[in-house]
C-alpha positions as a Markdown table, in Angstrom:
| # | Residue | x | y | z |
|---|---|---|---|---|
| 1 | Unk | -10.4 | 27.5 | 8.2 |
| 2 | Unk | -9.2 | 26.9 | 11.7 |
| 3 | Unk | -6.6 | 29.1 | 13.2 |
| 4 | Unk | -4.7 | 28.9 | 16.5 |
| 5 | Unk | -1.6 | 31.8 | 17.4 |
| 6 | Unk | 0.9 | 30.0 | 15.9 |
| 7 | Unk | -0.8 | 27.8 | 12.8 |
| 8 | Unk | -3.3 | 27.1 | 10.7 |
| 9 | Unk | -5.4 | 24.5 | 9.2 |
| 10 | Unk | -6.4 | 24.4 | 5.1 |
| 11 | Unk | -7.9 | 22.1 | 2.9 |
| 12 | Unk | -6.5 | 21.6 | -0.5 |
| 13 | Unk | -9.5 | 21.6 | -2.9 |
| 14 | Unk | -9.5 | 19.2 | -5.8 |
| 15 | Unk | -11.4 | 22.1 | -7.9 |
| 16 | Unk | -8.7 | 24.2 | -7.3 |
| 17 | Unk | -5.5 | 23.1 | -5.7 |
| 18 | Unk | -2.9 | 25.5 | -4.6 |
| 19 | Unk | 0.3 | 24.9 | -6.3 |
| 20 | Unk | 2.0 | 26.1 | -3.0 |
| 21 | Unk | -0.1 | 23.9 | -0.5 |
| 22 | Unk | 0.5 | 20.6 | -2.8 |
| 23 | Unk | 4.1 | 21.8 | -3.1 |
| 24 | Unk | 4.3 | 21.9 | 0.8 |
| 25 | Unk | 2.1 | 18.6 | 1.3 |
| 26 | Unk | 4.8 | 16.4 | -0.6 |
| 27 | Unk | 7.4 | 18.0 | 1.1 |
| 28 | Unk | 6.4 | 17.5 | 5.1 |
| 29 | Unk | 5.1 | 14.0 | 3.7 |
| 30 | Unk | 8.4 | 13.5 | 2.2 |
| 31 | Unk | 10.5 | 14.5 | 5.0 |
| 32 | Unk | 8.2 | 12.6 | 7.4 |
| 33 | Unk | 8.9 | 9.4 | 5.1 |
| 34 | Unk | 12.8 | 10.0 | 5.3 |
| 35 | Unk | 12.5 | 10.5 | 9.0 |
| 36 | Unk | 11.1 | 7.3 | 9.2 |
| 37 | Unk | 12.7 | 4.8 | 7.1 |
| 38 | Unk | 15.7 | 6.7 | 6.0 |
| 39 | Unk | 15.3 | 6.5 | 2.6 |
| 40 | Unk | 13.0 | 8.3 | -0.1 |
| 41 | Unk | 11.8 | 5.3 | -2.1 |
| 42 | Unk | 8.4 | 5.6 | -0.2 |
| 43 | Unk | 8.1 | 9.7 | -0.9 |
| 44 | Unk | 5.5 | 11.1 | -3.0 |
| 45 | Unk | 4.8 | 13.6 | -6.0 |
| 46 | Unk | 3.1 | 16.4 | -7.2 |
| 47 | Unk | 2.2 | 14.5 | -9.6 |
| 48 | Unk | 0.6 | 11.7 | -7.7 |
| 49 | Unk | -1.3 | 14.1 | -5.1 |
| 50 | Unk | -2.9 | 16.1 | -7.9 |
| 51 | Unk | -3.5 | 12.6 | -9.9 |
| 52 | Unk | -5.5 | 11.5 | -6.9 |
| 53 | Unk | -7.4 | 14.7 | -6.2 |
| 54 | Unk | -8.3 | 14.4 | -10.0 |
| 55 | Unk | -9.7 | 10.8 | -10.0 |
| 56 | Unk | -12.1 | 10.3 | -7.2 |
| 57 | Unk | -14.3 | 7.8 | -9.4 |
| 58 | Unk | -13.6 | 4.9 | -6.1 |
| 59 | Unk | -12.2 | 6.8 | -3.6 |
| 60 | Unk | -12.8 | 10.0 | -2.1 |
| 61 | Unk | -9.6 | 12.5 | -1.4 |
| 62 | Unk | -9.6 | 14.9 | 1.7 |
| 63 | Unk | -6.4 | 16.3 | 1.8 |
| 64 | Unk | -5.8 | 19.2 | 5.0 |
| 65 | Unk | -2.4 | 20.9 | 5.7 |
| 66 | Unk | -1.1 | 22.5 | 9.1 |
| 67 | Unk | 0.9 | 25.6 | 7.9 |
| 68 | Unk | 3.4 | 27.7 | 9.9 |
| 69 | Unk | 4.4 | 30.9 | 8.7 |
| 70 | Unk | 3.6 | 30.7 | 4.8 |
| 71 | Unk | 5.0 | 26.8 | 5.1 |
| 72 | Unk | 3.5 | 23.4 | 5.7 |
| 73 | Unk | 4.7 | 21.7 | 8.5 |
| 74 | Unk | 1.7 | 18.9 | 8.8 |
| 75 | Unk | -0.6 | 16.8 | 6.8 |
| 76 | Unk | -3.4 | 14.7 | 7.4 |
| 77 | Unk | -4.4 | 12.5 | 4.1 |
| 78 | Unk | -8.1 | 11.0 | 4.2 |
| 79 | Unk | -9.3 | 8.4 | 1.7 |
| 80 | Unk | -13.1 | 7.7 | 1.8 |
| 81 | Unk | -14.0 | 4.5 | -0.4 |
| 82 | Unk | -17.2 | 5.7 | -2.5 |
| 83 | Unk | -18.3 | 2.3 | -3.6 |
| 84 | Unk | -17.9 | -0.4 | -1.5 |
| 85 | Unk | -16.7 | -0.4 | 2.5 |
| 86 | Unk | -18.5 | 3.0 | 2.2 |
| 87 | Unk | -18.8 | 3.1 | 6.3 |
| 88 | Unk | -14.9 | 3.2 | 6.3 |
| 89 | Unk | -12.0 | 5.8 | 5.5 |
| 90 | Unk | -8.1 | 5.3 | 5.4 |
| 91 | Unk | -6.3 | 8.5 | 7.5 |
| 92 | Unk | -2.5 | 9.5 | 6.8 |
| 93 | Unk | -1.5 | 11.9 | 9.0 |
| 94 | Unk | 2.0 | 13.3 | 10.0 |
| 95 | Unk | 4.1 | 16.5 | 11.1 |
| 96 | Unk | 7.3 | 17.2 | 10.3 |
| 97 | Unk | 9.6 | 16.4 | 13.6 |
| 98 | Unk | 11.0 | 20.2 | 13.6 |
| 99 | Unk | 6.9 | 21.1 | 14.6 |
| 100 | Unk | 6.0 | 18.0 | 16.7 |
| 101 | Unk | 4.8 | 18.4 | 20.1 |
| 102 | Unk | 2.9 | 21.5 | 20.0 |
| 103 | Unk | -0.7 | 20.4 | 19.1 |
| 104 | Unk | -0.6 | 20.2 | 15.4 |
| 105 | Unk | -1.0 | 16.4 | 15.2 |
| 106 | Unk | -4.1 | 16.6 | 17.7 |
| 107 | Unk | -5.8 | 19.3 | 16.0 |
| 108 | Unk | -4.9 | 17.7 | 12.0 |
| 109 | Unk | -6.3 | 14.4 | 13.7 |
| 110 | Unk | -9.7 | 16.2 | 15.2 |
| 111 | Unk | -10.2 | 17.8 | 11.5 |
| 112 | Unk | -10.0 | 14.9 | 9.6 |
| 113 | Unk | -12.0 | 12.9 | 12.0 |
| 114 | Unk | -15.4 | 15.7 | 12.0 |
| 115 | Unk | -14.4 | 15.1 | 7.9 |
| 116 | Unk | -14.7 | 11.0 | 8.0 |
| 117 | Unk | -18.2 | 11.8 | 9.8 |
| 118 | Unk | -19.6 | 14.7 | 7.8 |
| 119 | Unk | -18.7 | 12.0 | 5.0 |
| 120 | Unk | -20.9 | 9.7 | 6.9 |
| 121 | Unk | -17.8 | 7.3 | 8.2 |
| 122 | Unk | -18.4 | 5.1 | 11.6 |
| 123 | Unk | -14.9 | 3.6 | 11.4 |
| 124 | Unk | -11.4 | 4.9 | 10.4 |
| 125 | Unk | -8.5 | 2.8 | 9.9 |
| 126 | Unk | -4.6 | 3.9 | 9.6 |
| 127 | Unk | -1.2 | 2.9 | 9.5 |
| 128 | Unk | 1.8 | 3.6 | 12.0 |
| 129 | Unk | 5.2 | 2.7 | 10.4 |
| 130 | Unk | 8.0 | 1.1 | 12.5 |
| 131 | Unk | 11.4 | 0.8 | 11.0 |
| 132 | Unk | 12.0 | -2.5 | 12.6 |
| 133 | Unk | 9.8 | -4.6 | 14.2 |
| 134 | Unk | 10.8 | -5.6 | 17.8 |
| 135 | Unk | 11.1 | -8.8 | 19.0 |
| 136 | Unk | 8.2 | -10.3 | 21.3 |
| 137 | Unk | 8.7 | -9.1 | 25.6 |
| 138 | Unk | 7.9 | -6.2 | 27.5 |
| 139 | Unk | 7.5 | -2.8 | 25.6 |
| 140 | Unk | 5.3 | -4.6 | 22.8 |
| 141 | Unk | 2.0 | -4.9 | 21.7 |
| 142 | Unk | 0.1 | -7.4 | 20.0 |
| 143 | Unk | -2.6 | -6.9 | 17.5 |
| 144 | Unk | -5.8 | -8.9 | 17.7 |
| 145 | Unk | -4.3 | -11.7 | 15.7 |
| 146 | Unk | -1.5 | -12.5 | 18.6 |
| 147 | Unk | 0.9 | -12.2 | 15.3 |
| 148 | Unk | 3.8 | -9.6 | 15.1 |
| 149 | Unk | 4.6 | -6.7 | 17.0 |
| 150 | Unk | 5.1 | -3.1 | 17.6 |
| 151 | Unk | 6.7 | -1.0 | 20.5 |
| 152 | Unk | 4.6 | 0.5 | 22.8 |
| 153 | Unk | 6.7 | 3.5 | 23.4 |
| 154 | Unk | 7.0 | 4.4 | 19.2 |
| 155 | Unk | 5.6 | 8.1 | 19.3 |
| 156 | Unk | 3.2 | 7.0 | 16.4 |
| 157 | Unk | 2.2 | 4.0 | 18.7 |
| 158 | Unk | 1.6 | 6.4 | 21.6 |
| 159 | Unk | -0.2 | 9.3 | 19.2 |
| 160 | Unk | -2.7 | 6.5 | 18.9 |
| 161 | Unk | -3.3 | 4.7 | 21.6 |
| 162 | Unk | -3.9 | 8.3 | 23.1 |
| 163 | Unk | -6.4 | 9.2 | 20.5 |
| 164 | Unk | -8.4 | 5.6 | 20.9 |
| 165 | Unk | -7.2 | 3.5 | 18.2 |
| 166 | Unk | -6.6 | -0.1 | 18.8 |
| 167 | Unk | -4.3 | -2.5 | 16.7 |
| 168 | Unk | -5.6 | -4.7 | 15.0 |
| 169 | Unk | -2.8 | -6.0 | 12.1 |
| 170 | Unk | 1.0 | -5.9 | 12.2 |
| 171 | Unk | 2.2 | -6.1 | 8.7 |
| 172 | Unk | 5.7 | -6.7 | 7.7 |
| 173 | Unk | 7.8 | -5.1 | 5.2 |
| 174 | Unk | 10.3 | -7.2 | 3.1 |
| 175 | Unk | 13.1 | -6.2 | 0.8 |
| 176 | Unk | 14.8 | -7.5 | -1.6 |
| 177 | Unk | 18.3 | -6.4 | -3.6 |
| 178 | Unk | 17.8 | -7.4 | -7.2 |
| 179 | Unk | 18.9 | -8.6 | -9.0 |
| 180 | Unk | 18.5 | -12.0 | -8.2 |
| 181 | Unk | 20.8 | -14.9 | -9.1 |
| 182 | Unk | 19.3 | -15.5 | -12.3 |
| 183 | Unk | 20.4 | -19.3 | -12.5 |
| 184 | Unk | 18.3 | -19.3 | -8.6 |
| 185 | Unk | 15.5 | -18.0 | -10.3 |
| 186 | Unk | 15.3 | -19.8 | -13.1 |
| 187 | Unk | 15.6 | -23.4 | -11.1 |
| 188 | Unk | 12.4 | -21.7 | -9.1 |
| 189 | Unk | 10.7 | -21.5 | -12.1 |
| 190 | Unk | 11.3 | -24.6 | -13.1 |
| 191 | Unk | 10.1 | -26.5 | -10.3 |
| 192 | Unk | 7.0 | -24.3 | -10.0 |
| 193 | Unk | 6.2 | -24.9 | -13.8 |
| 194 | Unk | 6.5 | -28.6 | -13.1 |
| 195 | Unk | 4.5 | -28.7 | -9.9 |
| 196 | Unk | 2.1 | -26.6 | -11.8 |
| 197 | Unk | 1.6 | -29.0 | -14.5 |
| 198 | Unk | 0.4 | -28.6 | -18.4 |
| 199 | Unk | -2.8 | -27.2 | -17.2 |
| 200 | Unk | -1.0 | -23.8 | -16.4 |
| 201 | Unk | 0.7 | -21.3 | -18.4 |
| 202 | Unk | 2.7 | -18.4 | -17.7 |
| 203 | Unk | 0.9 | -14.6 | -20.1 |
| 204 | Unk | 2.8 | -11.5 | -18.8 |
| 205 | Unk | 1.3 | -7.5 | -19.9 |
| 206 | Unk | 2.7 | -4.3 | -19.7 |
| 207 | Unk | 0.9 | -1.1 | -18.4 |
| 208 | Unk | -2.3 | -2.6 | -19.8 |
| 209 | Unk | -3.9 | -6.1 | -19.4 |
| 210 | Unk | -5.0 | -7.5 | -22.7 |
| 211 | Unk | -8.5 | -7.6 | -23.4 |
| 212 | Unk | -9.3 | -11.3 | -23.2 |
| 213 | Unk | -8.1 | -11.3 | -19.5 |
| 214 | Unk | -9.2 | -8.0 | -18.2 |
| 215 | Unk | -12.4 | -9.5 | -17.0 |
| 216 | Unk | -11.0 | -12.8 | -15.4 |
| 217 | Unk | -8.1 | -10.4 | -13.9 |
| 218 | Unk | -10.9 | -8.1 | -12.3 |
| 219 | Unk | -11.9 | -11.3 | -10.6 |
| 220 | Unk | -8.8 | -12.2 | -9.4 |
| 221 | Unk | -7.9 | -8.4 | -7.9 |
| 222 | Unk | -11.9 | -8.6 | -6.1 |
| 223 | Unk | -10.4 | -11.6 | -4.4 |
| 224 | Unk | -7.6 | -10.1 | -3.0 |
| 225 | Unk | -10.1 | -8.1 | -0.8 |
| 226 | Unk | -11.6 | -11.1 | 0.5 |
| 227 | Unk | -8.7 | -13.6 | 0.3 |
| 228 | Unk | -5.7 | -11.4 | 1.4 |
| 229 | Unk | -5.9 | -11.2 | 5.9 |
| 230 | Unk | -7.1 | -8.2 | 7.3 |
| 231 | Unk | -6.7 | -9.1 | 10.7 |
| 232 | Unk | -9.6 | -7.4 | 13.2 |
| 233 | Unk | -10.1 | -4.3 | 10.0 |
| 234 | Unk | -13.5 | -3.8 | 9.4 |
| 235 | Unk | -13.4 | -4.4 | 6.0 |
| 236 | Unk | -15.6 | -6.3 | 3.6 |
| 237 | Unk | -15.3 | -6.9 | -0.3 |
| 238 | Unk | -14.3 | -4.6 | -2.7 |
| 239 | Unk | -15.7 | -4.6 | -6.1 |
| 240 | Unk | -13.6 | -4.7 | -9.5 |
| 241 | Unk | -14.6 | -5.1 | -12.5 |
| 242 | Unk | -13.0 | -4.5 | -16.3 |
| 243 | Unk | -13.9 | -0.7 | -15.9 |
| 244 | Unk | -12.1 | -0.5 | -12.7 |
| 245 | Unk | -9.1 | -2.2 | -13.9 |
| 246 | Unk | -9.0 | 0.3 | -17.0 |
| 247 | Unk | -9.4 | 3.5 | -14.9 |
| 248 | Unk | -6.6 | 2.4 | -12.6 |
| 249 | Unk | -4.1 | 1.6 | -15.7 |
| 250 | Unk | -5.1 | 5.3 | -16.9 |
| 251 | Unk | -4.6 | 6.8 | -13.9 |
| 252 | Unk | -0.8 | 5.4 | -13.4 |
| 253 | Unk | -0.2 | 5.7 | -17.1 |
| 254 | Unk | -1.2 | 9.4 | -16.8 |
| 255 | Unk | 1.3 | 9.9 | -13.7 |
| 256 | Unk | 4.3 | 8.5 | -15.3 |
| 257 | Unk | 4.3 | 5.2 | -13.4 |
| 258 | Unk | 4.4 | 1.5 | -15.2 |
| 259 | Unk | 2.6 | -1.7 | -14.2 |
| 260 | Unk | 4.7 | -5.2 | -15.0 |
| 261 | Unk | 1.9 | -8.4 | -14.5 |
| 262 | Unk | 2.6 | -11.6 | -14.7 |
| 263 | Unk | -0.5 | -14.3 | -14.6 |
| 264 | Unk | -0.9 | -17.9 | -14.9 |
| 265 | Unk | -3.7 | -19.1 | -16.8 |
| 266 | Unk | -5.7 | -22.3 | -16.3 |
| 267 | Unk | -6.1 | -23.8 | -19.6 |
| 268 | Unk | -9.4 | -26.0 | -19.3 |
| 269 | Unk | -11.3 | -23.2 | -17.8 |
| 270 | Unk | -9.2 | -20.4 | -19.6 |
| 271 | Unk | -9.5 | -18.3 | -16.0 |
| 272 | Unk | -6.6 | -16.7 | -14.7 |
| 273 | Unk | -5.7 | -18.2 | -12.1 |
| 274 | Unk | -2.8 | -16.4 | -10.3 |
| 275 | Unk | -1.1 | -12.9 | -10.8 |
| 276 | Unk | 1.9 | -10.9 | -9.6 |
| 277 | Unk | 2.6 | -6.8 | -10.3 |
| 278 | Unk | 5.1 | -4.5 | -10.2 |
| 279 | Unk | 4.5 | -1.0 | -9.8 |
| 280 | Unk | 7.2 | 1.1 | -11.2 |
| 281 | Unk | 7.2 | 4.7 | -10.1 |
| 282 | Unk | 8.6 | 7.8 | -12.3 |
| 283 | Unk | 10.4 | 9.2 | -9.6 |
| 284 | Unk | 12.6 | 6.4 | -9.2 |
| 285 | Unk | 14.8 | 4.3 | -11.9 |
| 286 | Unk | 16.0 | 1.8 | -8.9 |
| 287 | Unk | 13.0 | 0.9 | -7.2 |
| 288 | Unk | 9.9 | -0.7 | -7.7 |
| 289 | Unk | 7.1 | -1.6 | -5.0 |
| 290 | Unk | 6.0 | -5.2 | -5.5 |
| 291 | Unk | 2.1 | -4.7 | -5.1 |
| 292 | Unk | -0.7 | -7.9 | -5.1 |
| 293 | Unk | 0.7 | -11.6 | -5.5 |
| 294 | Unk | -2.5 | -13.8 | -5.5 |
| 295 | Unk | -3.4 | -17.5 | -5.8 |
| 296 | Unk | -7.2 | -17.8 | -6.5 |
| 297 | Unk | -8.4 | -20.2 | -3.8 |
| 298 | Unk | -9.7 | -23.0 | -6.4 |
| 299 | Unk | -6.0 | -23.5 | -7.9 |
| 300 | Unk | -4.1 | -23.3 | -4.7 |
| 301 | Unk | -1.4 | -26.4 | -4.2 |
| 302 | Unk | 0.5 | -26.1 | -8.1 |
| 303 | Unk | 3.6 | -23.1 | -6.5 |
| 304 | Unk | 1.8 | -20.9 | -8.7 |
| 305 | Unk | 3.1 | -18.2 | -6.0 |
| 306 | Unk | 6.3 | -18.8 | -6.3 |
| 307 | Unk | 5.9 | -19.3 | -10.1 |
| 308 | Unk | 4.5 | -15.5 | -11.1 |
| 309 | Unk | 6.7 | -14.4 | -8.3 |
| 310 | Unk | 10.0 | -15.9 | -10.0 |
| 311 | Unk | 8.9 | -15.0 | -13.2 |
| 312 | Unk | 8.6 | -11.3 | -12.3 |
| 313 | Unk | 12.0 | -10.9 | -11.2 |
| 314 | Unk | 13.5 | -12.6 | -14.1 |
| 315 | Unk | 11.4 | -9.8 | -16.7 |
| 316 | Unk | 12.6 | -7.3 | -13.7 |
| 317 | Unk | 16.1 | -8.1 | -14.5 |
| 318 | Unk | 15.4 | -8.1 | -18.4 |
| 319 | Unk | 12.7 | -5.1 | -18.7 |
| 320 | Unk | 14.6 | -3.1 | -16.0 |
| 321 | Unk | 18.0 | -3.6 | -15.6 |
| 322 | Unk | 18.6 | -0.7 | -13.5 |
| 323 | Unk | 16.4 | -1.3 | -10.4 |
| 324 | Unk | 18.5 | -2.1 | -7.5 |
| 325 | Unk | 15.3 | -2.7 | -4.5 |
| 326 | Unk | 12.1 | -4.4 | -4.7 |
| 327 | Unk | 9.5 | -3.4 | -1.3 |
| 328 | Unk | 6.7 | -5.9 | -0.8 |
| 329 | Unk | 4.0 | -5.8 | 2.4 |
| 330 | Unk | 2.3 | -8.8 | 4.0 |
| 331 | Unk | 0.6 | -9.4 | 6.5 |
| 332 | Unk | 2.3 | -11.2 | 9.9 |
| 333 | Unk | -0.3 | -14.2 | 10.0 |
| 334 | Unk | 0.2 | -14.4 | 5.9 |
| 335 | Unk | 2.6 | -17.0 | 6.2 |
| 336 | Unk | 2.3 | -18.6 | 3.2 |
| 337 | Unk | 3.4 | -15.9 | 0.6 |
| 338 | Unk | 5.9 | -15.0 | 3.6 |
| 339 | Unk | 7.7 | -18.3 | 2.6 |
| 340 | Unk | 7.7 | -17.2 | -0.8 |
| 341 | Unk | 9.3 | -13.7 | -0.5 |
| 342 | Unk | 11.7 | -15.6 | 2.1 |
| 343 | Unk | 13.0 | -18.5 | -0.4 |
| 344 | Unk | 13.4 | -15.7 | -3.0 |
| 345 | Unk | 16.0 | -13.4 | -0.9 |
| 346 | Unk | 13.2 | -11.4 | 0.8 |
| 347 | Unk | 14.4 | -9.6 | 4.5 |
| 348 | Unk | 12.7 | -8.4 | 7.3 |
| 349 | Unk | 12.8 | -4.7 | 7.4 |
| 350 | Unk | 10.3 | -2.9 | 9.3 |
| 351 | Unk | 6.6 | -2.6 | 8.7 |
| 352 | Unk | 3.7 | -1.4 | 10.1 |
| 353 | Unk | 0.8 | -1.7 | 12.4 |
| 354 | Unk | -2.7 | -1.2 | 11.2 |
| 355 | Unk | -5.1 | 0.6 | 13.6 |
| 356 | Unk | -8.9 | 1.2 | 13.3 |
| 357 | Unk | -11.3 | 4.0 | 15.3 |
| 358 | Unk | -14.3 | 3.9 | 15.9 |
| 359 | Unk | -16.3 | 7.3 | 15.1 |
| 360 | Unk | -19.3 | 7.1 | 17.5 |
């Protein structure tokens, strides 16, 4: 424990979390989300705090608190990959604006950091959300990629660039108002199924990926750590396998949440080649995060993008009639499955850079 005169620093255990401590860990995080991007479809859970502190099978879970007066007023949110990238972590940190300027930030930021290296880290890596992403001139910063941009005067940009981070990724967030035209969809479907060709075909899963796919689907999610770009992030592949698929179906089945997939598989090989996924989360009836989309490299060229894509929002509109916003992430230089999301109704709106630290 590390106390100053006017706050104080705890760790919430995953032995033995404090009701009180998670309470007040959802609540700054959700009013620094709010603050942010006026809106609470990115807020968080009890549920989903204590679901991560619970499974730690791939990722390790620090999770310290800033606490004023009986009430937490800061967070910082450390994820420590325990299998593969092992020399990395992933910080979330933020203090509610009421409490900003007085240290808190700094001191959350220190903490976490001696944690990364006790853990036996050498590089951290974070993200700093921007509403909206400014326009290229002066003000701006450029990652390492020369793609996107983020303003050089944003209080998260300043935080760290002061604490020596350096960008290395802008991603952009899209959204999209569903639902969709469905006679727009279904003419994108139909010109991806017949660029695709009758080597293709459409399988689609609920919450759990059918057995005879699991392991060709833990294929195509290792991919997405190699195929997806990461810009100047330290990061190299991350393993999956059908055990790793099943733990994270149990984990969002145990919290409430749904999964919607939609694959293509390539007949002659009977490989999947393509997926798309929805993540559905409990707290919310109107919104759904639209997590991976991706093409294995060998079948690239048959709009098999566009093609899972436009099939997910059709079963969207049939499965779930009353989700209203769809929230996808991609990286600036991915320009490719930018298209997509654009020909489908996608918009700018906001993102994020990604910064990485080194520990030395």
């Amino acid at each position: 424990m590390v106390t100053t005169t006017t706050w104080t620093i705890r760790a919430i255990t995953p032995e033995h979390p404090d009701p009180a401590l998670v309470r007040g860990l959802v609540a700054a995080a959700d009013a620094v989300v709010v603050d942010r991007w006026g809106t609470d479809d990115f807020c968080t859970s009890e549920t989903e705090v204590l679901s991560q502190l619970a499974h730690q099978e791939y990722t390790g879970r620090v999770r310290l608190v800033g606490v004023v007066d009986d009430e937490v007023v800061g967070y910082a949110s450390l994820d420590l990959p325990v299998r593969d990238n092992t020399h990395t972590g992933w910080l979330d940190l933020g203090v509610v604006p009421a409490h900003r300027g007085r240290g808190l930030g700094t001191a959350l930021h220190g903490a976490a950091l001696d944690a990364a290296r006790a853990a036996g880290r050498t590089t951290l890596m974070c993200s700093v959300d921007q509403a909206v992403e400014p326009p290229e001139g002066p003000g701006t910063l450029a990652p390492s990629t020369g793609v996107g941009r983020v303003r050089a005067d944003d209080p998260g940009v300043r935080f760290a660039r002061a604490h020596g981070w350096s960008l290395e990724q802008v991603e952009r967030h899209s959204r999209l108002d569903v639902p969709v035209d469905p006679d727009r969809l279904a003419a994108f479907r139909a010109d991806a199924e017949r660029a695709a060709g009758p080597d293709y075909r459409v399988v689609t899963w609920t919450d759990v990926c059918p057995d005879a796919y699991v392991d060709s689907y833990a294929r195509l999610v290792q991919s997405m750590s190699t195929d997806a770009p990461v810009g100047g992030l330290d990061l190299g592949e991350d393993g999956w396998d059908a055990q790793r698929v099943r733990t994270q179906e149990q984990v969002i089945a145990e919290r409430g949440d749904h999964l919607l997939t939609t694959a293509v598989e390539h007949l002659p090989s009977g490989e999947l080649a393509a997926y798309s996924s929805f993540h559905a989360p409990a707290r919310s009836t109107q919104f759904v995060w639209q997590d991976d989309t991706l093409v294995a490299a060998a079948h690239r060229g048959h709009r098999l993008g566009m093609l899972v894509k436009a099939v997910q929002l059709q079963r969207l509109a049939a499965e779930r009639p009353d989700v209203r916003r769809v929230s996808t992430w991609n990286a600036e230089e991915n320009r490719w499955m930018l298209a997509i999301n654009v020909a489908l109704g996608f918009r700018p709106a906001g993102g994020a850079g990604e910064w990485q630290r080194p520990l030395a």
